[in-house]
N, C-alpha and C positions, 0 to 999 in steps of 0.2 A: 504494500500500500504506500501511497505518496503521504505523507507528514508535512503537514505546517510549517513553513519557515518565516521566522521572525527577523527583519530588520532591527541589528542592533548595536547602540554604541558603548564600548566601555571605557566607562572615562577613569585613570590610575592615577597613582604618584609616578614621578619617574624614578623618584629612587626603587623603586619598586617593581620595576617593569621587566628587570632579568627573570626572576624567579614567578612572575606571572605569567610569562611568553613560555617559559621552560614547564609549567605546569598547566596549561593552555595546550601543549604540542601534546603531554603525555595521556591529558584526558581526551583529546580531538575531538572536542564539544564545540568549537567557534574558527567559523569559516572567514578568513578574513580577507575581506573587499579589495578586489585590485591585485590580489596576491596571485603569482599564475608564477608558482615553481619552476613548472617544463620549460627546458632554454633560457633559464635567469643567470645573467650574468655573474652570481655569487659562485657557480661552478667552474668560473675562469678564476679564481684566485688563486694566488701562487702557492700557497699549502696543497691546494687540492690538486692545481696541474700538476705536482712533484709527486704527491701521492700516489695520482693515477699512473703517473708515466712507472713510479718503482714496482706498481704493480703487475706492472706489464714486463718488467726487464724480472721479476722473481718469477713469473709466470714463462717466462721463455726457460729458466734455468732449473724449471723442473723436471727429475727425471721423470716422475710416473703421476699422473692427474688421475685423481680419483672423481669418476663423473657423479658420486653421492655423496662428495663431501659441502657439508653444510655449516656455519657459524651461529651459535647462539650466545647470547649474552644478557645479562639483566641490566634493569633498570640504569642500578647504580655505574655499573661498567659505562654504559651508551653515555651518563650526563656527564663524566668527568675525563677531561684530556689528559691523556698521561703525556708526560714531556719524555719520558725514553723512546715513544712510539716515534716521537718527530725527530727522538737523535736519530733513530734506525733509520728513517727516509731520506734523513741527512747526509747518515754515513752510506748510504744505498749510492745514491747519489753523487759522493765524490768519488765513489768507484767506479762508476758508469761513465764519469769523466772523464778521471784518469785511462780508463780503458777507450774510450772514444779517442784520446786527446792520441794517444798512443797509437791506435790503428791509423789515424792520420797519418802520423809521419810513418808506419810501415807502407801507408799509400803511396805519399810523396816520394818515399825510396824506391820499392816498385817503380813508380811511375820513373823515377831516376835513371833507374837501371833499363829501362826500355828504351828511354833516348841515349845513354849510352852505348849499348849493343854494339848499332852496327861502325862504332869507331873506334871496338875494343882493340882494332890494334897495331891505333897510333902508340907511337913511344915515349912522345912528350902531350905535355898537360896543355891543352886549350888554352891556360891562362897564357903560357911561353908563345905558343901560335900569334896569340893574339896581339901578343906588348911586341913583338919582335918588329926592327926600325928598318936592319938591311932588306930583309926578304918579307914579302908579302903573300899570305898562302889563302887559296880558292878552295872550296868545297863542292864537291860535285856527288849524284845518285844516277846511276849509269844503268842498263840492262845488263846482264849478265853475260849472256853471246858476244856484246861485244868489246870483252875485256883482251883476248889477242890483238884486235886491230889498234886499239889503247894501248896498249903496253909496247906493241913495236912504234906507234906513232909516238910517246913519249920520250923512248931511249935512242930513237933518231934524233929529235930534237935536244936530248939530254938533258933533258928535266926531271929534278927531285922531286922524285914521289910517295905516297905511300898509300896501299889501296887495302882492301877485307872485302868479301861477301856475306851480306846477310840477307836472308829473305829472297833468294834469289837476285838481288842488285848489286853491286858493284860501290860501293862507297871510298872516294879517290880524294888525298889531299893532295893538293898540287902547290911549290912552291915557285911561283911566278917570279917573269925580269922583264921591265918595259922593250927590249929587244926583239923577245919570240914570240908577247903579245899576239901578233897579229896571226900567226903560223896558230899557236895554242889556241886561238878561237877557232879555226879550221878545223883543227881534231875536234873539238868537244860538240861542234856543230854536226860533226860528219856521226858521232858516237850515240844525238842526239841529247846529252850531260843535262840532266836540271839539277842548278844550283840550290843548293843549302846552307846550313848555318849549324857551327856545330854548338854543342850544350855546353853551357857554364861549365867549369872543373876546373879545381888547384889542383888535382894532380892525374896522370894517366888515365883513361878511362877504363882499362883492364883494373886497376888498381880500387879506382875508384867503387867499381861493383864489387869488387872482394869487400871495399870495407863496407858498404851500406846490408850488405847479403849477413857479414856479422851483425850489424846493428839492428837488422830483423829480425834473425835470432834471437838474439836479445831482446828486442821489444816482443816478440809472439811470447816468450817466458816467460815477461812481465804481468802480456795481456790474461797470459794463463793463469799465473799465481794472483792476479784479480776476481777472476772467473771463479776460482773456489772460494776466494773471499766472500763474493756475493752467492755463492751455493751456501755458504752457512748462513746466509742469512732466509733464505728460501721456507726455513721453519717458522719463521714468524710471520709468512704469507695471512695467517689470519689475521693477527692481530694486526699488521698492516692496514688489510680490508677493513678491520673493526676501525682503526681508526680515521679511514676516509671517514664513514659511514659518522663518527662523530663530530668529526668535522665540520661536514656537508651540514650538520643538523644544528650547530652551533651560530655556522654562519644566516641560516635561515631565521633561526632565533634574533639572529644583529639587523638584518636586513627587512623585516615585520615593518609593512608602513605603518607610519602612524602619525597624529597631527599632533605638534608642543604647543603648550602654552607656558609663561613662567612659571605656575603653579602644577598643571596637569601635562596628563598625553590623554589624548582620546582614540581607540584602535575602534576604528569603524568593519561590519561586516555581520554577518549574519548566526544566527542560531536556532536550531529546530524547538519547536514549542515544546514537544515533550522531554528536552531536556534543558528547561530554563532554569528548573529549581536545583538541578544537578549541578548545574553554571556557576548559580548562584553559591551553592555552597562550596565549591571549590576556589571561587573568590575569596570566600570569606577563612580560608584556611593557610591563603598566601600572601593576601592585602589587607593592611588596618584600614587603606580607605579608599572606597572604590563605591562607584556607580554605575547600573545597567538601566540604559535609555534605550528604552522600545519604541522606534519611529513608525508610529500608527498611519496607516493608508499612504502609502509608497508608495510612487506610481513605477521603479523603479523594476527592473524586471526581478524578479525571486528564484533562488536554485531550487532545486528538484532535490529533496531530499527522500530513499526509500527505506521501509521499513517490511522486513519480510524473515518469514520464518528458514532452518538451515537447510532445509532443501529447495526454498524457489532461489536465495541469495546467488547463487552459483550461476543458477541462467540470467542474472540481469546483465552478464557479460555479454550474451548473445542481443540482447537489444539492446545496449551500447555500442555494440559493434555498428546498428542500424541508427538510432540518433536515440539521445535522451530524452526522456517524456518530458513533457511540458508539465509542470508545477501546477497547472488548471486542470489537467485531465484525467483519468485512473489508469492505473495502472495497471498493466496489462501482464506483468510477469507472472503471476500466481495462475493466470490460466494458459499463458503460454509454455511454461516451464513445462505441465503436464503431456502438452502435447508434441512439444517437443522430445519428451520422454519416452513417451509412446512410437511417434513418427521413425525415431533413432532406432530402437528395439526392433521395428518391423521392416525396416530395410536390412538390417545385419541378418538378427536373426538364428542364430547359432547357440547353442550353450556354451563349446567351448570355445568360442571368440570372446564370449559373454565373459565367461571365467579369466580368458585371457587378460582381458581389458580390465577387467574388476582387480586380478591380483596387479599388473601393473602397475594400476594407475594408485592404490592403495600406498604400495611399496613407495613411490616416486614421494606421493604427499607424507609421509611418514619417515623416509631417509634423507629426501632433497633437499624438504621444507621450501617449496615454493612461496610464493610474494603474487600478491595482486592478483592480476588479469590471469596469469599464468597456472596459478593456484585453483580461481573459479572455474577457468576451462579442464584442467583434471579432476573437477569435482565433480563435472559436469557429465564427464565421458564414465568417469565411475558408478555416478547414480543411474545413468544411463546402458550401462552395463549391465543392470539386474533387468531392466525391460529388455534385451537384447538377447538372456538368457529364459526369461518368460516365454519370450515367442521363441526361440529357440529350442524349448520344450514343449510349443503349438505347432512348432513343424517338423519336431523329433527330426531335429540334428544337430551332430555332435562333429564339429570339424567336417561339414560336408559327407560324415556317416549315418545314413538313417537308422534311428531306432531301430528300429524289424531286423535290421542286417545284424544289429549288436546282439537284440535279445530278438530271436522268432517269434518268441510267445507271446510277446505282446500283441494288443489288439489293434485294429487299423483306424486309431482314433486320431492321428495325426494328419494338419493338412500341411503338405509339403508345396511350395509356389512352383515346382517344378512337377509334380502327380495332378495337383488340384489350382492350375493358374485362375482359372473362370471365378474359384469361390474367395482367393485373393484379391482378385480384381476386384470384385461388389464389394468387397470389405474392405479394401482402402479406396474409394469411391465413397461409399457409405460415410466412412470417416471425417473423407473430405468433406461431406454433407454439412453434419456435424460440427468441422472445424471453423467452416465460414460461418452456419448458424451461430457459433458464439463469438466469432467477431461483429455478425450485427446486430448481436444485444451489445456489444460495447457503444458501436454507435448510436443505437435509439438512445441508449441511458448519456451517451454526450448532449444528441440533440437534445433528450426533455429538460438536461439540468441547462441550457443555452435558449427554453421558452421553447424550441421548435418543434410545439406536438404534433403537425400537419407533415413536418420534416421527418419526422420520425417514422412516423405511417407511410410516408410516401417511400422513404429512403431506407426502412431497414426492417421495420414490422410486415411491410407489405412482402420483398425476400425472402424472410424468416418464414412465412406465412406458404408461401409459392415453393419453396426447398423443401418445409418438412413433410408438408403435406403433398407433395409432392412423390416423395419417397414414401408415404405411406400408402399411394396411389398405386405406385407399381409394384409392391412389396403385397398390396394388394389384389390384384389384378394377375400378377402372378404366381400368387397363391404359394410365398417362398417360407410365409412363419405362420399362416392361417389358411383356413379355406376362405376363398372369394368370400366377401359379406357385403350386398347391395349396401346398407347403411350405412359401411366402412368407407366407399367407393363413393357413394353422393355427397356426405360430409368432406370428404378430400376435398371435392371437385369444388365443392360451396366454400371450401377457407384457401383457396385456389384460387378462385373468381373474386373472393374479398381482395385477394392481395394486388390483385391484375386490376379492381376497381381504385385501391388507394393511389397505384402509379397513373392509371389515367387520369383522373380525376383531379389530384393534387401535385402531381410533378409539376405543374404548371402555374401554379400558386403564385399570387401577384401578378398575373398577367391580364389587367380589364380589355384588352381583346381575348375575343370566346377562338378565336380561329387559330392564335398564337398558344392560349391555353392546350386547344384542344392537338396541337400538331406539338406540342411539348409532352404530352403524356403520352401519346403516342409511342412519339421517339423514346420515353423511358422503357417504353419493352424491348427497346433494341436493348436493353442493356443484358436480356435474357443470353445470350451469344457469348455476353463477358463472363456471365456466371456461369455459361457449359464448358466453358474448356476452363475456368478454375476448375472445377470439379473434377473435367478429365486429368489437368493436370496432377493430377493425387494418384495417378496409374504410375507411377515415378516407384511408389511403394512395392509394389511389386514387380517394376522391373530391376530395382539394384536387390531387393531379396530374391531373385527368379538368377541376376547375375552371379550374386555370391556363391547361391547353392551349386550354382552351374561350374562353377572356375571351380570349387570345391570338390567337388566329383569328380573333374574331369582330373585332377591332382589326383587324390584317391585310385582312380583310373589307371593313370597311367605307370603308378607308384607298383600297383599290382600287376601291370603288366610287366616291369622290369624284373620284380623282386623272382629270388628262386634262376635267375640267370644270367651266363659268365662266370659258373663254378663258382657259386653263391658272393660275387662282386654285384651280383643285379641288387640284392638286400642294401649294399653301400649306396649304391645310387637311387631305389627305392627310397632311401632315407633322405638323400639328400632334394630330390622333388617334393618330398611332402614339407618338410622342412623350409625350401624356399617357395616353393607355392601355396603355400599356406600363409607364410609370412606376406607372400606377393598380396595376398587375396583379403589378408586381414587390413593391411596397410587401405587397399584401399577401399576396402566396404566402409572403414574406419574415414575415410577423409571423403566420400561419397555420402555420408550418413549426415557428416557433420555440414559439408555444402549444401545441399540438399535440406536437410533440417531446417537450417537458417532460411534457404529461398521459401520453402512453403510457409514460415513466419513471416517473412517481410515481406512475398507478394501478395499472397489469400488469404494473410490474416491481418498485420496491420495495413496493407494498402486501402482494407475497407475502412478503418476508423481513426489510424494514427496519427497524430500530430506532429509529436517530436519538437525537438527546436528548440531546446531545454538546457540547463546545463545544472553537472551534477555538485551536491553539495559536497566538497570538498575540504572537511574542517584542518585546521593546524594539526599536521602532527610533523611524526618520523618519516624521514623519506629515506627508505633504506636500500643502499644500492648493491652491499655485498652481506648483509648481516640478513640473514634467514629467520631467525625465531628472536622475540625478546619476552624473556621469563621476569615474571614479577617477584620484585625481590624479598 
């Protein structure tokens, strides 16, 4: 159910304001105005980028991640900053640097020793090439092929040279004299020489990579004996995470708007009605003086706050998915939940998928300790699990094996959507019937609380009135739970004929032309078209339970064709078909149940009454971004 929310201001001391923000977040009774966590700039501050990043450099230097490892911590742990936590992110951190600072220059050397290479083996140092006043020396990158025609063109001319290959090329220094100039450009034209430029170096470039080759030595030694450093710190990965997580929560506490005056603060924002006196007393346990101002008749828009018992809470993730209810309308979780419960069960359909998914998702919520959205959707898939094993015991199947197969003796009371497709069919049809009938009782009870009783008759009584009786026409007629009964049959026809009278008659309402009236009711029977292929669409049911059982069987199938051959190797790989087809098949009856599910909520059920447009109430608390569970202390 949607809950009252009250516009409200509380006016503090400021001396007083830490430890009412900090007991404000722990009760998450008051929503406060303007405040919008997601993407707030408090998660750029320099504690928490260092936080994060160390988290990330201890997370790469684990040997083995346990995917059920989980953090809990109490109360008192979460309020209080330990200052050794920020040494460790600290000393994290300058080892990360010195190791970064390091591999640079093992970069820079590499990178050194690559442009030295191919002039390992000049004899003197680029620097001497370079300062030398008599002789002036050329650098040239030659092809390879044509180092004979070079070398006799050179020693013709009798010019000091000195050449290497690398890389296939030819890397030639030449010591030039304004004399042979002209001749020397003819050779190096003819050889076709692109000029270069050799690398910095005080000493030999053979020399030179011997000594940077040690200095990376040496530095990859260093970078190692850092790398263990930070492996022992890899154990306090939680506590790390714990103390983002306090962080984050400290600073949201510093960043709370709120308006000064010299004497007060006033924290504007909102609080559910039924817990104004719970407010109220936890004020009065942290503040000697404080005031709650209820701003009556607001024009201002209001959150949506919901209030639902442990098994609808879990599906109101499924209509958040679709938009939040509007704070005016009712709420529609309590009767969607069910049906979505249902809709999920009858597509799967298996006991042991059913069993599968229940231990699962149990385990996960129990070892993981999931958070939020992620936590409701396996709640959701668990409770949904027991209806999945319900019909999975209406279609007597166990992994795609039928009852009868397991045990003979049993009686043929089972309908299977692959023996009995027809009688699956009319009963999720039927259902559908059913599931739009109660979405437009939500709409008539929108229209009458909105004054529009004409609206209601015309737009969702008159429907309800044409669907049910409708079905009990043909359920009549074809004589599927009774014998024909004329009374049965004329009463149909007459609450049939009422509902086809309210669309004619009142679809058209407000229109003082009778011809625009009467060509508006009209046209609302066209709407009979939209309500047949809803209804068809609910054949959805039986074709992902008709799929399942079928990829099910056909696993089974072919498990037994292999098994017993290849001098009993067929057994291995009968193992491993059922094994991965099963899992192929559970996967996705599993994500077909859950798409599916959601589309027949949001098109044939809230398209007919939903509003949305809402946004949820959101009070102060913890935002915890690695801490799993917090135990009261």
């Amino acid at each position: 159910m949607i809950v009252p929310v009250k516009r409200v201001n509380l006016v503090l001391l400021p001396e007083e304001k830490a430890n009412v923000f900090l007991e404000l977040q722990k009760q998450e009774l008051f929503m406060v105005k303007g405040f919008n966590i997601k993407n707030h700039a408090l998660f750029n501050s320099d504690q928490l980028v260092k936080t994060q990043k160390v988290i990330k450099i201890l997370e790469s230097h684990q040997k083995r991640k346990n995917p059920f490892a989980s953090i809990t911590v109490d109360l008192t742990t979460l309020e209080n900053i330990d200052e050794a936590e920020m040494n460790e992110v600290n000393k994290v951190i300058d080892l990360e640097n010195k190791i970064s600072d390091k591999s640079d220059k093992v970069k820079r050397l590499k990178e050194a020793n690559i442009s030295f290479a191919p002039f390992s083996f000049l004899s003197v140092s680029q620097e001497k090439l370079a300062t030398s006043e008599l002789v002036k020396f050329a650098y040239y990158k030659i092809k390879e092929e044509k180092r004979e025609y070079l070398e006799n063109a050179l020693n013709n001319l009798a010019i000091n040279y000195e050449l290497g290959v690398f890389e296939k090329h030819l890397y030639v220094v030449i010591a030039t004299i304004e004399e042979i100039k002209a001749d020397l450009d003819i050779v190096l034209t003819a050889v076709e020489a692109e000029a270069t430029v050799l690398p910095v170096a005080h000493m030999p470039y053979k020399q030179a990579i011997n000594d940077n080759e040690q200095k990376i030595t040496l530095f990859e030694k260093e970078i190692e004996a850092l790398k263990i450093l930070i492996d022992e710190h890899v154990k306090l990965l939680p506590q790390i995470k714990t103390h983002y997580d306090k962080e984050a929560n400290r600073l949201i506490r510093e960043h709370v708007p709120h308006k000064k005056s010299e004497l007060f603060i006033v924290l504007e924002g909102y609080a559910r009605e039924d817990q104004m006196e719970r407010l109220e007393n936890v004020l009065k346990g942290v503040a000697s003086t404080y005031e709650i101002e209820v701003v009556e008749n607001t024009k201002e828009a209001l959150p949506t706050a919901l209030k639902n018992n442990k098994f609808v809470q879990p599906f109101e993730t499924i209509t958040e998915s679709f938009s939040t209810p509007s704070n005016k309308e009712i709420d529609p979780n309590a009767v969607m939940s069910i049906w979505y419960w249902l809709f999920f069960g009858m597509m799967i359909a298996d006991l042991g998928y059913g069993l599968v998914l229940f231990i699962g998702t149990l385990l996960m919520i129990k070892i993981k300790k999931p958070r939020g959205g992620f936590k409701k959707l396996l709640q959701v898939f668990m409770y949904s699990s027991v209806s999945t094993m319900i019909f999975g015991i209406v279609t007597g199947s166990l992994f795609g094996v039928g009852f009868q197969e397991i045990i003979p003796s049993l009686p043929p009371i089972f309908i299977s959507p692959v023996e009995e497709p027809m009688i699956v069919l009319i009963a999720s049809l039927v259902l559908g019937v059913f599931h739009i009938i109660s979405a437009l009782v939500f709409k008539a009870i929108h229209l009458v609380r909105e004054k529009d009783y004409l609206g209601a008759l015309a737009e969702a009584v008159s429907w309800i009135l044409i669907l049910f009786f409708g079905l009990i026409f043909i359920t009549d007629m074809m004589s599927i739970i009774w014998a024909s009964n004329q009374i049965v049959n004329y009463m149909s026809l007459g609450f049939i004929g009422l509902g086809l009278a309210f669309i004619v008659f009142l679809t058209g309402r407000g229109n003082k032309n009778p011809f625009t009236w009467a060509m508006k009711g009209l046209g609302g029977l066209y709407g009979a078209t939209s309500y047949l292929s809803d209804v068809l669409s609910y054949s959805r049911l039986l074709a992902l339970a008709l799929s399942g059982a079928v990829i099910g069987f056909t696993m089974n199938l072919l498990a037994g064709m292999v098994a017993g051959s290849l001098f009993g190797l067929g057994y291995v790989f009968a193992l491993l078909i059922i094994l991965v087809g099963h899992l192929f098949n559970f996967a996705m009856s599993l994500l077909s149940a859950y798409v599916h599910g959601g589309r027949l909520q949001y098109l044939e059920f809230y398209g007919k009454f939903y509003q949305g447009g809402g946004f949820a109430f959101k009070p102060l608390g913890y935002e915890l971004n690695y801490i799993n569970e917090i135990k009261e202390n």
